[in-house]
OpenMM code with the backbone's topology and positions (N, CA, C; nanometers):
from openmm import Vec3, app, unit

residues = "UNK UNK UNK UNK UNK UNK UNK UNK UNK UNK UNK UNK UNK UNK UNK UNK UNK UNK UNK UNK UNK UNK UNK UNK UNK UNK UNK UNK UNK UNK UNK UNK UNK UNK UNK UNK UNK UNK UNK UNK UNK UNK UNK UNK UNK UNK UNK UNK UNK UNK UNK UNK UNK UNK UNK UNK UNK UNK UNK UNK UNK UNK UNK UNK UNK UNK UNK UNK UNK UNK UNK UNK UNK UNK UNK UNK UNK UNK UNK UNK UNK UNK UNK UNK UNK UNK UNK UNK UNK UNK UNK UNK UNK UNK UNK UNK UNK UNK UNK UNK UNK".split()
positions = [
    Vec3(5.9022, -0.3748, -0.2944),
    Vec3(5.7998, -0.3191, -0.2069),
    Vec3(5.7883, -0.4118, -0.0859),
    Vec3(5.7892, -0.3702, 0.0599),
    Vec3(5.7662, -0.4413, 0.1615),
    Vec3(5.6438, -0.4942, 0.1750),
    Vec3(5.6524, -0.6011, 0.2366),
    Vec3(5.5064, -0.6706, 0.2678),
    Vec3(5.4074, -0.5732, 0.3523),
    Vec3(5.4566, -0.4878, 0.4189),
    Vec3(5.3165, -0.4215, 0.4880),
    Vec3(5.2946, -0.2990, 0.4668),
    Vec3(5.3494, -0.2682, 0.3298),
    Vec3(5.3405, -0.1531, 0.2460),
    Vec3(5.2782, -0.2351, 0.1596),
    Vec3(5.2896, -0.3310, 0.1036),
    Vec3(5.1921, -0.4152, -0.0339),
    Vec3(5.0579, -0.4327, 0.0258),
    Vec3(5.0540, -0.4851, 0.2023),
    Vec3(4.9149, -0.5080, 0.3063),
    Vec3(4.8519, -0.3771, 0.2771),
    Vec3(4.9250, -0.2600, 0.3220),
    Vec3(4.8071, -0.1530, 0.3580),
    Vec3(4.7961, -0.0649, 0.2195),
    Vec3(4.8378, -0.1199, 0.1329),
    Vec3(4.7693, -0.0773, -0.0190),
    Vec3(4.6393, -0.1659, -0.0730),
    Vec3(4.6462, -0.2927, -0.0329),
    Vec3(4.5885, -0.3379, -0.0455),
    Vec3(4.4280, -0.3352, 0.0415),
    Vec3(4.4572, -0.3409, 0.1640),
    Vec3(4.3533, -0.2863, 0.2497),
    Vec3(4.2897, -0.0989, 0.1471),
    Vec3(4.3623, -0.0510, 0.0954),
    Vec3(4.3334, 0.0272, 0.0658),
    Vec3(4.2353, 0.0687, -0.0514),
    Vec3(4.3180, -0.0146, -0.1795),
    Vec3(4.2329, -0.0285, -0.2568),
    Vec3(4.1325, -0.0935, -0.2582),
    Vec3(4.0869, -0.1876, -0.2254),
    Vec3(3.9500, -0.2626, -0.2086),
    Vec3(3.8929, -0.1986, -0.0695),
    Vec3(3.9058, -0.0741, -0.0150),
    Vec3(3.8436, -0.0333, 0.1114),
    Vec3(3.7677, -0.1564, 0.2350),
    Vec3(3.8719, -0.2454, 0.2692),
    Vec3(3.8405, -0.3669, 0.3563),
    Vec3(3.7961, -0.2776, 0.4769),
    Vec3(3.8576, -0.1657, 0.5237),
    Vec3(3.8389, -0.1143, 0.6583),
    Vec3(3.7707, -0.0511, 0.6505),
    Vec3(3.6315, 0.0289, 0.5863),
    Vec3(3.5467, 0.0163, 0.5640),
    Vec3(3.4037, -0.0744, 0.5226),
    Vec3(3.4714, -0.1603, 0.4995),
    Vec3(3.3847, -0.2566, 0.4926),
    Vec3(3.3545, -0.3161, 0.6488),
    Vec3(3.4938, -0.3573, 0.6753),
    Vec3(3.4763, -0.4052, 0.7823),
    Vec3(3.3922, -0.3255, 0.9090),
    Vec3(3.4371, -0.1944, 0.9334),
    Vec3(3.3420, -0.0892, 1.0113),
    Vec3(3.1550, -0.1439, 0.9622),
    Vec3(3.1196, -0.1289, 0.8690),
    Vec3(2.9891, -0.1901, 0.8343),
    Vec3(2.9501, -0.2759, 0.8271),
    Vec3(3.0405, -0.4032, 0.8361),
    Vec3(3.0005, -0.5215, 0.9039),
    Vec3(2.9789, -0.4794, 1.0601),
    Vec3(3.0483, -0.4847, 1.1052),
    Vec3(3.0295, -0.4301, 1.2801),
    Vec3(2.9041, -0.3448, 1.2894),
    Vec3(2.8707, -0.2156, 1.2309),
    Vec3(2.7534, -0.1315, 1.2711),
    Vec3(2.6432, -0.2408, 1.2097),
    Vec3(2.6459, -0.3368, 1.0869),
    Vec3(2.5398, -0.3770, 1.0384),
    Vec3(2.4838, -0.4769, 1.1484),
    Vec3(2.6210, -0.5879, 1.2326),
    Vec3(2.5803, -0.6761, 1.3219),
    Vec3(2.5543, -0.6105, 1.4855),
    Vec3(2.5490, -0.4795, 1.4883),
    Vec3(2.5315, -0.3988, 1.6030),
    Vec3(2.3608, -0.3538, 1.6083),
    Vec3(2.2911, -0.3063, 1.4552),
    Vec3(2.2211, -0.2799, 1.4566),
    Vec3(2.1309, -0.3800, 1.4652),
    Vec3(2.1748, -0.5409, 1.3937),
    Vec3(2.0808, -0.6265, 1.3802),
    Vec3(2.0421, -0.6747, 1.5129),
    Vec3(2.1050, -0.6438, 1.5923),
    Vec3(2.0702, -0.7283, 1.7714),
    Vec3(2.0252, -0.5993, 1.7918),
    Vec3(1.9848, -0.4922, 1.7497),
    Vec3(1.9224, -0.4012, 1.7663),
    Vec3(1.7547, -0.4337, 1.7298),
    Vec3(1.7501, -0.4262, 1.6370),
    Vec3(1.6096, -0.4797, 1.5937),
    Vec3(1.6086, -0.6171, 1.6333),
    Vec3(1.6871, -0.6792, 1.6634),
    Vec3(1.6103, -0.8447, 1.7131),
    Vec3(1.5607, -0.7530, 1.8571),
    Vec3(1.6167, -0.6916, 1.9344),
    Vec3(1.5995, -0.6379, 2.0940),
    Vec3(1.4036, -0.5688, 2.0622),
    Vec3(1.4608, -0.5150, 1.9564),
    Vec3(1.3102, -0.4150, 1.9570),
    Vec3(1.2337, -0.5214, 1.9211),
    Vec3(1.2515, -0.6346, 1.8095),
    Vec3(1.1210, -0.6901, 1.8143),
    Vec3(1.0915, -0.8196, 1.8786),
    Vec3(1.1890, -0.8410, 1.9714),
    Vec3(1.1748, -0.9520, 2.0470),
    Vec3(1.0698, -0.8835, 2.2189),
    Vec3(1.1397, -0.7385, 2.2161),
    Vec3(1.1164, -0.6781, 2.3518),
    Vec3(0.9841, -0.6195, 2.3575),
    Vec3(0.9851, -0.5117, 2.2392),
    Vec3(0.8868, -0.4404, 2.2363),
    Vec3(0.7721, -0.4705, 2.1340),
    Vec3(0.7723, -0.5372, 2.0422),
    Vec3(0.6625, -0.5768, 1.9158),
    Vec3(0.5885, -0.6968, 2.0087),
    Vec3(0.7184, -0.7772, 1.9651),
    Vec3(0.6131, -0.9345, 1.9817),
    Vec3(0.5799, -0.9543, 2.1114),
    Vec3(0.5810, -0.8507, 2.2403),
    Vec3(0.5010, -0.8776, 2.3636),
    Vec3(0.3190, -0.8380, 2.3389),
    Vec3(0.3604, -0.7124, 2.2025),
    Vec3(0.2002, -0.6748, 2.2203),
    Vec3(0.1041, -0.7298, 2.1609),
    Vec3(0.1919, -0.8659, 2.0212),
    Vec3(0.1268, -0.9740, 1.9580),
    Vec3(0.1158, -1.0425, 2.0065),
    Vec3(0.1897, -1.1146, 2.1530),
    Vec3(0.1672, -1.2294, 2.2278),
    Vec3(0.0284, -1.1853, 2.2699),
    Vec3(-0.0435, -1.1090, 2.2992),
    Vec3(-0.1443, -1.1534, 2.3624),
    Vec3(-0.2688, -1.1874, 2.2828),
    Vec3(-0.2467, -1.1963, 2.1673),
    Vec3(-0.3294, -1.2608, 2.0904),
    Vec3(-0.2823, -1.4125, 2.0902),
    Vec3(-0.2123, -1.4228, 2.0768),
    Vec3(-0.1428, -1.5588, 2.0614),
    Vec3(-0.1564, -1.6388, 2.2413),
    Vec3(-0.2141, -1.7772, 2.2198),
    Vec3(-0.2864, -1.8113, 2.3442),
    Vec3(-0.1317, -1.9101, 2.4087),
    Vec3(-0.1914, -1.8256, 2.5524),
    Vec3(-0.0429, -1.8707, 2.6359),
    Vec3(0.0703, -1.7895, 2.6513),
    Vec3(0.0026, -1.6439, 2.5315),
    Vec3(0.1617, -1.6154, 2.5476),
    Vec3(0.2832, -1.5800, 2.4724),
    Vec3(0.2998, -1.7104, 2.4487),
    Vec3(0.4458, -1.7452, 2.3776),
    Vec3(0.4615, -1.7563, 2.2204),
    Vec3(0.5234, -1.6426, 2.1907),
    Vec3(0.4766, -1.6519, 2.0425),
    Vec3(0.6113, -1.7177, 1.9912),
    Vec3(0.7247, -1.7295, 2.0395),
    Vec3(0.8371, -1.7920, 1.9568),
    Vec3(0.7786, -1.9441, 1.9685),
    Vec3(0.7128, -1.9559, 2.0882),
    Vec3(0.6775, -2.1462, 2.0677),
    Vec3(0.5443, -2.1726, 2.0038),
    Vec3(0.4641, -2.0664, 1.9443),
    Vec3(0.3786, -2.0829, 1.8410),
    Vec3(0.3730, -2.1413, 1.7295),
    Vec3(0.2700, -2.2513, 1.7345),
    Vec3(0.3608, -2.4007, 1.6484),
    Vec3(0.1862, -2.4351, 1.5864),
    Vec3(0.1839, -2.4403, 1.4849),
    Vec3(0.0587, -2.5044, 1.4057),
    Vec3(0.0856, -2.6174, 1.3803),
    Vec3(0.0267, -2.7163, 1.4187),
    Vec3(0.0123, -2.8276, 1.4633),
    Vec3(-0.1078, -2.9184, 1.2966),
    Vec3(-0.0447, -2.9968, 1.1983),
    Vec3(-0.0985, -3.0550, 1.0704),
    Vec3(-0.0718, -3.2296, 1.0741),
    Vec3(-0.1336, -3.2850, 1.1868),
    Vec3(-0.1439, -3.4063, 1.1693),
    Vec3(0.0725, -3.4251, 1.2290),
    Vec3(0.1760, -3.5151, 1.1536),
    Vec3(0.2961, -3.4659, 1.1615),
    Vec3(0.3752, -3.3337, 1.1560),
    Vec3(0.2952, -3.2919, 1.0855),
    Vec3(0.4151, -3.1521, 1.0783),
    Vec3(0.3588, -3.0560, 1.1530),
    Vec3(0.4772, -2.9815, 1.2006),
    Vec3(0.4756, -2.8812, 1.3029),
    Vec3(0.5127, -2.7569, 1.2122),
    Vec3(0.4510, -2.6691, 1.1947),
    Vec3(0.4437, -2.5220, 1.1091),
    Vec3(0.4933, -2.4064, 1.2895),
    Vec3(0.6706, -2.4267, 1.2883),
    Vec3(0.6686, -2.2929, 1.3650),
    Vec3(0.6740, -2.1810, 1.3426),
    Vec3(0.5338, -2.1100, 1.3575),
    Vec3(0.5338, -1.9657, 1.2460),
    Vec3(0.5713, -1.8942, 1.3548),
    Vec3(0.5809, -1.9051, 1.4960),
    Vec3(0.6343, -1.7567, 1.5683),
    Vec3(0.8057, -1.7437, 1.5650),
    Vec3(0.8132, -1.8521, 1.5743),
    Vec3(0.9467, -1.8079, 1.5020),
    Vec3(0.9570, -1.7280, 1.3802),
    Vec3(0.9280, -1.8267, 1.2793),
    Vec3(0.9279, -1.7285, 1.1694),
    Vec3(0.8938, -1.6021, 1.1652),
    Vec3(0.7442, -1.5761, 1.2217),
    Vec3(0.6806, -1.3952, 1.2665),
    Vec3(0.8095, -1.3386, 1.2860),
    Vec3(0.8739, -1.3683, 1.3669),
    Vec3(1.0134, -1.3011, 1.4542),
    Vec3(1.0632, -1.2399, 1.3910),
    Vec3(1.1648, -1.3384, 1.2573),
    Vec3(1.2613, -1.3119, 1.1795),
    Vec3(1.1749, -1.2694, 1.0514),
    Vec3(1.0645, -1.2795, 1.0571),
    Vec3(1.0080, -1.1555, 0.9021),
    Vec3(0.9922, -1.0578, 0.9743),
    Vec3(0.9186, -1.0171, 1.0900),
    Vec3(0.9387, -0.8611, 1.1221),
    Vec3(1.0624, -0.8567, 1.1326),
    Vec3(1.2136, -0.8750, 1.1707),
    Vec3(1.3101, -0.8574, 1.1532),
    Vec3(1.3091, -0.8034, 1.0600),
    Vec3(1.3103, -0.9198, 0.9123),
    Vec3(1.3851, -0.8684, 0.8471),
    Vec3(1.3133, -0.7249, 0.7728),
    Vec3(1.2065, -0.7679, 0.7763),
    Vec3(1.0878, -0.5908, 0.7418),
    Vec3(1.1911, -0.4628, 0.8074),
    Vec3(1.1744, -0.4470, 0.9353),
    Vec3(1.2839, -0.3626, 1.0249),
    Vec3(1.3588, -0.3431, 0.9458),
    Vec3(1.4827, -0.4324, 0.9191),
    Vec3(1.6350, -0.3990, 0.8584),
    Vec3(1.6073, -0.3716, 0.6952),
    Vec3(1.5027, -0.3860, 0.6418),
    Vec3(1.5040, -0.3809, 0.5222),
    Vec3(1.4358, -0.1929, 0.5044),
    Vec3(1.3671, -0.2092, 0.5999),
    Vec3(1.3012, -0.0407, 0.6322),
    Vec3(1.3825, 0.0350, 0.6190),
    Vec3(1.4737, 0.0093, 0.7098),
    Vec3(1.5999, 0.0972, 0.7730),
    Vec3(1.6764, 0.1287, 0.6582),
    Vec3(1.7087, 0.0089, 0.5843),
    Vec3(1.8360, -0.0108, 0.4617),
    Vec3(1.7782, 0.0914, 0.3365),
    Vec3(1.6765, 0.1172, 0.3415),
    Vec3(1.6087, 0.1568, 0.2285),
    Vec3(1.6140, 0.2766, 0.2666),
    Vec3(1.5780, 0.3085, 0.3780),
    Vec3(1.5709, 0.4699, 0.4302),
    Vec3(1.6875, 0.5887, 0.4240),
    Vec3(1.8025, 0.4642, 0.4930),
    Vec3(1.9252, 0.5268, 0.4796),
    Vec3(2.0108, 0.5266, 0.3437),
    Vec3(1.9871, 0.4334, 0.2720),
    Vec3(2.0064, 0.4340, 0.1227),
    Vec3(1.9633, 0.5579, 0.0424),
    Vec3(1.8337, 0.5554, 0.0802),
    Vec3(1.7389, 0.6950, 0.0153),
    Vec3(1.8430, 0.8159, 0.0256),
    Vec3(1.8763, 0.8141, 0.1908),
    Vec3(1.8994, 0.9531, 0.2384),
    Vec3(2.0562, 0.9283, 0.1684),
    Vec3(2.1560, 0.8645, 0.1836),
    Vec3(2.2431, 0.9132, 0.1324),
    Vec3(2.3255, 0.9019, -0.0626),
    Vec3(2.2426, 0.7985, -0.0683),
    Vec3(2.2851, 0.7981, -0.2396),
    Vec3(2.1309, 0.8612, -0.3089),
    Vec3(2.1330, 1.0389, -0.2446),
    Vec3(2.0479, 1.0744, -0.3430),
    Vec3(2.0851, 1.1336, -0.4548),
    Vec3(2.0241, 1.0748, -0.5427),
    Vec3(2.1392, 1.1194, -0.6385),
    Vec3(1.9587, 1.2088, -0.7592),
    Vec3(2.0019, 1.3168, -0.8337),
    Vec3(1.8875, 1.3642, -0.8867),
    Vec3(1.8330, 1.2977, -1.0403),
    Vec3(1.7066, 1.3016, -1.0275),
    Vec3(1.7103, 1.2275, -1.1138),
    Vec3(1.6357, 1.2889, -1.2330),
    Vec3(1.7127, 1.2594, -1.3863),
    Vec3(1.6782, 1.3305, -1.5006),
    Vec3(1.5658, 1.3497, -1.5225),
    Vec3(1.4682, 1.5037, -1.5461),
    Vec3(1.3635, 1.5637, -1.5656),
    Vec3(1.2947, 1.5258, -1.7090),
    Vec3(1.1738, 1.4659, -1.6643),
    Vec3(1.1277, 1.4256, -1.8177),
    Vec3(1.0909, 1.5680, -1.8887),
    Vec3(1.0792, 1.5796, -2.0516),
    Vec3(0.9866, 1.6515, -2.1294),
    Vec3(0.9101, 1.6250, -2.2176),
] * unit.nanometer
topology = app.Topology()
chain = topology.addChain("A")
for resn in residues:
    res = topology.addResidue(resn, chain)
    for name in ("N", "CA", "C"):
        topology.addAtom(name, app.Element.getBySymbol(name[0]), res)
């Protein structure tokens, strides 16, 4: 068997080129939701937040510095992508599910 007949069986059976396509849409969508909640969320929480600036929102404990707007950031993130993942999960592995009696 030739080597790029053994390659594209292999790509085949473990569906890499599919995978790979969903790596790409997954890292397409994620600068998607960083855009929405960098652009459109956390401008309408900054104005609670004094100054402004909620990524440099820093709680301040004697030494330690607690940067929670950062963090805010990347938990609404990940809320977003986890929304999404669940939604589209729903919609396509619906699968029915056995009727109690």
């Amino acid at each position: 068997m030739g080597f790029w007949k053994e390659f594209k069986e292999f790509l085949s059976e473990y569906k890499i080129i599919g995978l790979a396509i969903a790596f790409i849409i997954g890292s397409a969508a994620s600068a998607l939701v960083q855009s929405l909640v960098n652009d459109i969320i956390m401008p309408v929480i900054s104005v609670f937040i004094p100054d402004g600036e909620w990524h440099n929102a820093v709680l301040q404990l004697g030494p330690v510095a607690i940067k929670w707007g950062s963090f805010l950031s990347a938990a609404i993130n990940f809320l977003i992508i986890a929304l999404v993942v669940f939604i589209v999960a729903k919609k396509l592995m619906k699968e029915e599910k056995p009727s109690k009696k």
